[in-house]
N, C-alpha and C positions, 0 to 999 in steps of 0.2 A: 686438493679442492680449490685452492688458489687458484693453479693455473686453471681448471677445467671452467672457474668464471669468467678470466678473464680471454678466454678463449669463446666465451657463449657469444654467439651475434644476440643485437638488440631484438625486441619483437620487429620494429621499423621494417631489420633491413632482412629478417627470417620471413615476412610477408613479402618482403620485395624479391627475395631470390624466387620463393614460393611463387609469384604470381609469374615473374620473368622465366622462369623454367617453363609453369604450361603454357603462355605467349607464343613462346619459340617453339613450342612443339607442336600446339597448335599452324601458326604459320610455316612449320619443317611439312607437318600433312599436307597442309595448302598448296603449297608449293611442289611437292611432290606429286601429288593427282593432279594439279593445275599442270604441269610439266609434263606427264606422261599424257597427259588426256590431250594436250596439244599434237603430240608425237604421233599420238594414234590418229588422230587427225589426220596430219599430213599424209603420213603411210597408205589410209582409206582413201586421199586422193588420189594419189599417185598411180595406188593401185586401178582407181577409177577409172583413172587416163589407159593405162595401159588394156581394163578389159573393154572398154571401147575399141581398141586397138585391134583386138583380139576379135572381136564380135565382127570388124569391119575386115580383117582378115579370113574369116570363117566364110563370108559372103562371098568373098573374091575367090577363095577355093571351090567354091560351091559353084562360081562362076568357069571355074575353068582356066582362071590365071594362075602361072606357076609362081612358085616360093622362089626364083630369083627376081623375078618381077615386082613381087611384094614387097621384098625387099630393098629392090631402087625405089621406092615410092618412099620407103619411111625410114629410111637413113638420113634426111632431111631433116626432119622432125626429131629422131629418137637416135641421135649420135650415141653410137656403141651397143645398137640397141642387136640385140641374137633369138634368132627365131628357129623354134622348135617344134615339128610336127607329127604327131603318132596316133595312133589310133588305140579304140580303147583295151587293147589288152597291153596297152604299154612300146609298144612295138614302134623304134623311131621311123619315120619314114623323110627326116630331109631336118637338118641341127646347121643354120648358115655358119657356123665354128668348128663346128667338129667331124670327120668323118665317120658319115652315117651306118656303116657296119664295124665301124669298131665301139659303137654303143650298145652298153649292155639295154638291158628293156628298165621302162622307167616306172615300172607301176608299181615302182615303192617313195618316188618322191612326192612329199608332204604335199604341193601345193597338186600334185596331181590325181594323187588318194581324194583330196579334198574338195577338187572340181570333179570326178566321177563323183561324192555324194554329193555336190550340192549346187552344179554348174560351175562353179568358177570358185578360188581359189590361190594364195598366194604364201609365199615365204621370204620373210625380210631379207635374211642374211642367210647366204649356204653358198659354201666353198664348191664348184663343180669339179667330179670326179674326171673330165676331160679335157678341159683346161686349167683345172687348179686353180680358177680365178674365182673371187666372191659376186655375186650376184643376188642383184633381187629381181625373183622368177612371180610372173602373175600367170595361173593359165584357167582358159575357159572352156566347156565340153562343147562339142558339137551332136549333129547326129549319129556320125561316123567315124568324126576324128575329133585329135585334140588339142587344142594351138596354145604354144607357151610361149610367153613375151619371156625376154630377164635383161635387166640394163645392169650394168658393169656396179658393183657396190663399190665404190670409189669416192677420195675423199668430199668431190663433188656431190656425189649422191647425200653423204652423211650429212653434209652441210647441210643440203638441202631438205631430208627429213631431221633434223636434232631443232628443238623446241627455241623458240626464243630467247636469250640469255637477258633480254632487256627487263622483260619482266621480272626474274629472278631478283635484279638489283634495287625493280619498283619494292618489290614485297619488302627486301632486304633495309631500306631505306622506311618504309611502313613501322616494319616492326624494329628499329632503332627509335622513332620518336615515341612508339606507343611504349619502349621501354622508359625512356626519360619522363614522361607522363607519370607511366606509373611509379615510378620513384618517387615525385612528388605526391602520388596522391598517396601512395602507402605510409609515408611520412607523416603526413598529417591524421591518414586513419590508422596509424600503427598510436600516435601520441596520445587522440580521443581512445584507442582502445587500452593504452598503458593508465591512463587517468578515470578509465573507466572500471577496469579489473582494482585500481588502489580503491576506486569508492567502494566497491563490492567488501572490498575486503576489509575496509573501517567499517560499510556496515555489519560484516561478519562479528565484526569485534563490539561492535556496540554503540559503535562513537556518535555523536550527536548530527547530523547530516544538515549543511546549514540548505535552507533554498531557494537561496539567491547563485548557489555556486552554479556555473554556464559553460557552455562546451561552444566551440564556435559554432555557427551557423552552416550548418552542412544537412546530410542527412541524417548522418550518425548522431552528429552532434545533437539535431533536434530532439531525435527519439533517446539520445542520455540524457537532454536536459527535464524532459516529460519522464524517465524512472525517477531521477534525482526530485525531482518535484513531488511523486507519487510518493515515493518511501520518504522523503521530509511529512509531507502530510500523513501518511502512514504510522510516522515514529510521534506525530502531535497527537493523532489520535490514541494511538496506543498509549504512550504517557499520560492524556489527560484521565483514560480509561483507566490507566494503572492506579493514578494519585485520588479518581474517585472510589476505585475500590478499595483503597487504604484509608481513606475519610470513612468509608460507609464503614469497613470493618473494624474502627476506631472507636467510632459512634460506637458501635453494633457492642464490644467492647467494654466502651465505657460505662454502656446502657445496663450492663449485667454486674461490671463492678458496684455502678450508683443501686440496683437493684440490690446485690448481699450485702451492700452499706447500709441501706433503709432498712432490710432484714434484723440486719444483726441490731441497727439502734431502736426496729420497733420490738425486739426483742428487749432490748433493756430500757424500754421507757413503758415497757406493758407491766413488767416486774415489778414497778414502784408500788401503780396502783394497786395490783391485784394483791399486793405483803400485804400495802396497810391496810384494803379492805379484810384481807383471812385474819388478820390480828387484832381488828375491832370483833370480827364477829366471832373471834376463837374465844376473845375476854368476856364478849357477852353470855359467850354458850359457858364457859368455866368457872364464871361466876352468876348464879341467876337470881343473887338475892343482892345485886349491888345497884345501889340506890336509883332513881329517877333520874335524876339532874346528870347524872355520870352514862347512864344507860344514854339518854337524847342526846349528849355529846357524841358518843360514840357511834350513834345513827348517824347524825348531822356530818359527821369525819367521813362515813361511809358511802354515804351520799353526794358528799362532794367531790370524795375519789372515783366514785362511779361515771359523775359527771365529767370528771374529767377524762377516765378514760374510752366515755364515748366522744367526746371530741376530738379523744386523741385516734381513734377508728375512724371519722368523719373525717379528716384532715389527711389523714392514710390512704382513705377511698378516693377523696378527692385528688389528691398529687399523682396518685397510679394513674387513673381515668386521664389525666393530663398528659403525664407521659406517653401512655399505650392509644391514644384513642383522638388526639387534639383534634385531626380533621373530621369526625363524625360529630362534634359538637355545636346542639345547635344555636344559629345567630339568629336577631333578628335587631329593629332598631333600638337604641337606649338612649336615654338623657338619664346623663350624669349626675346634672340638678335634682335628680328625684332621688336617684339612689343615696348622694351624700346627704339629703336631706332626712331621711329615714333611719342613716345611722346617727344623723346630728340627736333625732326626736329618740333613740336606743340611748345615747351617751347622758340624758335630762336624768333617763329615770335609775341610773348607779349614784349608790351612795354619795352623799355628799364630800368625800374626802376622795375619791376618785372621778369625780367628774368635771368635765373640762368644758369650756363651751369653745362652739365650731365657729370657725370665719371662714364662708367662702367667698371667694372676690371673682365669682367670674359672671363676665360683662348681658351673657347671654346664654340660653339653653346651649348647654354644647351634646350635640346628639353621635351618636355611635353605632355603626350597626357593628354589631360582638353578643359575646353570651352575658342575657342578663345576671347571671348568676355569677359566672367568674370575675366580671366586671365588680357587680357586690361584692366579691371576695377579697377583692386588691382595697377598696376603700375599708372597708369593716378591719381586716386584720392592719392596716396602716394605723387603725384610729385604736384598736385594740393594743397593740403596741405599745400608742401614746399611753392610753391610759393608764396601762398595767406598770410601764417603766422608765416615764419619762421624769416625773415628776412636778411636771408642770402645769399650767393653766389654761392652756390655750393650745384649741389647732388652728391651722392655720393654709387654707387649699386655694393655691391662683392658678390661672392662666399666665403661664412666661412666655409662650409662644403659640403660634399657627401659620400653617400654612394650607394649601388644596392636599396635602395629603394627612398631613396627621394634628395631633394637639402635643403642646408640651406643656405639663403640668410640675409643680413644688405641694408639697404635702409637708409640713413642718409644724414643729412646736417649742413650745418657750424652755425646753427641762434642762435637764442635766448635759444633754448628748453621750456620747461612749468615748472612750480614747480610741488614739487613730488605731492603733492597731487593729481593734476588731473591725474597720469599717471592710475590709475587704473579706469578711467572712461572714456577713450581717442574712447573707441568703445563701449561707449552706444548709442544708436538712439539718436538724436538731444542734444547731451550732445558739451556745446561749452565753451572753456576755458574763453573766452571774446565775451559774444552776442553781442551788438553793433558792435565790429571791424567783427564776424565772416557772421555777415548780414552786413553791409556795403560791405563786400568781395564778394559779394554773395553764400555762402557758405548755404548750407543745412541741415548740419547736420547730413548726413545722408553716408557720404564719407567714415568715418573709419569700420562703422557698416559694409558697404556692403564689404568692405575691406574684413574684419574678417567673417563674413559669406561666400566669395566668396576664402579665403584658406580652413576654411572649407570645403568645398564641395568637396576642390580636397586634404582633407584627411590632412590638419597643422594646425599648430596652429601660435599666432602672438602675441608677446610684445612688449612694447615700453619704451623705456628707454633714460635719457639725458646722454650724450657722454662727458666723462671727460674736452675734449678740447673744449665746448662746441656745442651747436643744442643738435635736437632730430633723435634719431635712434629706425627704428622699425626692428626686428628680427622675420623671418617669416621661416615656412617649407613647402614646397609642396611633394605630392609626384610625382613622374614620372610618375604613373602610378595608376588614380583614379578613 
C-alpha cells in the first residue's frame, strides 16, 4: 500500500498529464488534416496544370497536328513529361515512351476508368507496366479519343507535391508553450481544487467552516470563495436554527415539568383545606348536641378554610392564565398612584395588630399602559406579604429610577426580613420560608410567583434583598410601555 502511494501522481500533475494528452492529440488531428488537406491541394493543382494540357492537346488533335509535334511544343514546359493516346475502348494509338503495339489495351487503368465516367481523371503514384517507371498519370476524354499526360513521380515531383514541413514545426512550437501554460495553470487549479475537495470534506465531517477562508482570485477561486461563504452562512443558520429549537424545546419542557410541579403541589395544598373542612363538619355531623360556642368555632374554622381554599383556586387560575395566555391579555393605560392608593385604603381597615401604614414617595402620577389587574396583583400581594410576615410597621414604595423606557421601583418594609438563603427562592410556586406560620396566615404560596410572572409580562424583572436597617426589599422594573 506503501508503495502504490507513493507511486500515486498528485491531482496537479494527473490534470496536467490529462489535459497535455488531449492538447497533443487534438493538435496530432490538426496537424494531420492540416497536412494532408495541403497535399491534396497541391495534387488538385497539378493535376489542373496538366488537364489544361490535355484539353489543349485534345484541340490540337482535333486540329490535325500530330503527337510528335505536340510533343516538341511541351517538352519545354513539362520536362519528362509522356504522352498517351487511345481511344475509348482502351486501345493505344501513339505512348511518346513505349512502343505502341507492344501495349496491351488500357481500359483498366484507374485514371482512365475514371475519365470515361467523368471526363478527366488522375492517379498519383502507379509504377507503369512498360517502363517500370512511377508516374503520375492525369487523363481527360474527348469525343473520340483519350489523352493522358503522366510526369515521371520522381524525387522532384514528391518534393513538389509533400506538404509544408514549416508548418509542422509552427504547430510543434504552438503546442510546447500551450503545454507550459498549462502546467502552470493546472497547478494553481489542481491546488484550489485540492483545498476545495479538503473543505468538502471537513464539511462532510462537520467541522465549523470559518468565512473569511479565500481562494485566490481566479475563477474557480471566486466561485469556492461564494460556496465557502454560502455553506458558512448555511452552517450559521442552521446552528442558530438548531440552538433555537433546543431553547423552544427546553422551554416547551420545562413548561410541562413547572406544569406536574404545580400539579402535584396544588394537589397537596387542596388536601389541607378540604381534611380540616370534612373534620369540622364530620364533628359537627357526630356530635349534634355539642354546645353553641364550640359548634360557631367550628363554622368560623370552616369558613376560613374555605376561604382560603378559594384563593388558593384564584391564584391557580390566575398564574395558568399567565403562563398559557400572557399575549391575549388585555392592556390599557394605569397609574400606579391609584392602584397603591386603594390597597393603601385595604391595609386601614385590618385589624389593628396587622396593619401597617403605606409611604409612597413618588414625585408624580407614574402611568403605565399594562393590565389593570395584574398590575394590582404585583402591589396587593407585595403589601400582603408585608403584612402577613414581615412584622413590621411600615411599607415603604419609591421611585429609584427612570428612564424613556421603563420605571424602576423598591417596595420595602421595616420587619424582620428572611435569611439569605431563601432570597433566592422567595418566587418559586408554593415555596414558604416557614409553612406552618405561612398557612396559618393564610397564605398560598403562590403570591411572589404571580408577582414575578405578572412584571414579567409587562417586560422587568424583580429581586429581593434584606435592607441594611433592617425588613425585606423587593426591586422591581416595569416597562411603560409592554
Amino acid at each position: 500500500m506503501a508503495t502504490v502511494s507513493k507511486l500515486r501522481l498528485s491531482y496537479h500533475r494527473r490534470l496536467f498529464l490529462l489535459l497535455l494528452g488531449i492538447s497533443w492529440v487534438l493538435v496530432g488531428c490538426f496537424v494531420v488534416y492540416q497536412y494532408g488537406r495541403e497535399k491534396y491541394f497541391k495534387i488538385e493543382r497539378l493535376d489542373a496544370r496538366l488537364q489544361l494540357l490535355n484539353l489543349r492537346l485534345l484541340d490540337e488533335l482535333s486540329a490535325g497536328v500530330g503527337p510528335d509535334s505536340l510533343m516538341a511544343q511541351c517538352a519545354a514546359n513539362f520536362p519528362g513529361l509522356r504522352l498517351t493516346i487511345l481511344d475509348r475502348n482502351g486501345r493505344v494509338h501513339f505512348d511518346s515512351r513505349s512502343d505502341t503495339a507492344r501495349l496491351s489495351n488500357h481500359l483498366d487503368r484507374p485514371e482512365v476508368r475514371t475519365a470515361l465516367v467523368n471526363g478527366t481523371g488522375y492517379t498519383l503514384e502507379r509504377i507503369s507496366e512498360s517502363t517500370h517507371e512511377h508516374y503520375f498519370y492525369s487523363a481527360m476524354r474527348g469525343d473520340s479519343l483519350i489523352v493522358r499526360t503522366a510526369l515521371p513521380y520522381n524525387v522532384e515531383l514528391s518534393e513538389v507535391l509533400a506538404a509544408d514541413r514549416s508548418f509542422l514545426w509552427f504547430m510543434l512550437g504552438v503546442t510546447l508553450l500551450m503545454s507550459v501554460a498549462g502546467y502552470f495553470a493546472t497547478r494553481r487549479l489542481g491546488h484550489n481544487i485540492v483545498r476545495l475537495r479538503d473543505f468538502a470534506e471537513r464539511a462532510e465531517r462537520g467541522e465549523v467552516i470559518d468565512e473569511q477562508e479565500r481562494f485566490p482570485h481566479d475563477e474557480l477561486g471566486d466561485i469556492s470563495n461564494n460556496i465557502i461563504r454560502l455553506y458558512a452562512r448555511l452552517q450559521k443558520t442552521t446552528a442558530e436554527r438548531d440552538r433555537q429549537h433546543e431553547l423552544m424545546l427546553h422551554e416547551e419542557q420545562e413548561k410541562i415539568r413547572i406544569k406536574k410541579q404545580l400539579t402535584n403541589n396544588i394537589n397537596h395544598e387542596l388536601k389541607t383545606p378540604v381534611a380540616a373542612i370534612q373534620g369540622y363538619l364530620e364533628t359537627l355531623q357526630a356530635n349534634p348536641g355539642i354546645d353553641a360556642a364550640k359548634r360557631q368555632v367550628f363554622i368560623e374554622k370552616s369558613l376560613a378554610q374555605t376561604s382560603r381554599l378559594r384563593q388558593l383556586l384564584t391564584d391557580v387560575s390566575l398564574i395558568t392564565r399567565m403562563d398559557e395566555g400572557s399575549q391575549l391579555i388585555g392592556k390599557e393605560h394605569v397609574v400606579l398612584n391609584d392602584i397603591i392608593a386603594d390597597i393603601a385604603a385595604d391595609i386601614q381597615l385590618l385589624p389593628p395588630e396587622r396593619r401597617l401604614r403605606v409611604h409612597c414617595d413618588f414625585p408624580r402620577p407614574l402611568e403605565i399602559y399594562g393590565s389593570p389587574s395584574l398590575l394590582s396583583s404585583v402591589f396587593r400581594n407585595l403589601a400582603d406579604n408585608a403584612t402577613a410576615y414581615s412584622s413590621g410597621r411600615d411599607i415603604f414604595i419609591r421611585l429609584l429610577d427612570e428612564d424613556a423606557e421603563s420605571y424602576t421601583i423598591s417596595f420595602a418594609d421595616n420587619g424582620i426580613g428572611v435569611e439569605e438563603e431563601h432570597l433566592p427562592h422567595l418566587f418559586e410556586r408554593f415555596y414558604r420560608v416557614d409553612k406552618g406560620r405561612s398557612r396559618k396566615m393564610g397564605g398560598t404560596g403562590l403570591g411572589l410567583s404571580i408577582v414575578r410572572n405578572a412584571i414579567a409580562i409587562h417586560g422587568g424583572t424583580i429581586t429581593a434583598l434584606n435592607r441594611p436597617q433592617g425588613g425585606l426589599e423587593f426591586r422591581f422594573t416595569l416597562r411603560k410601555r409592554s
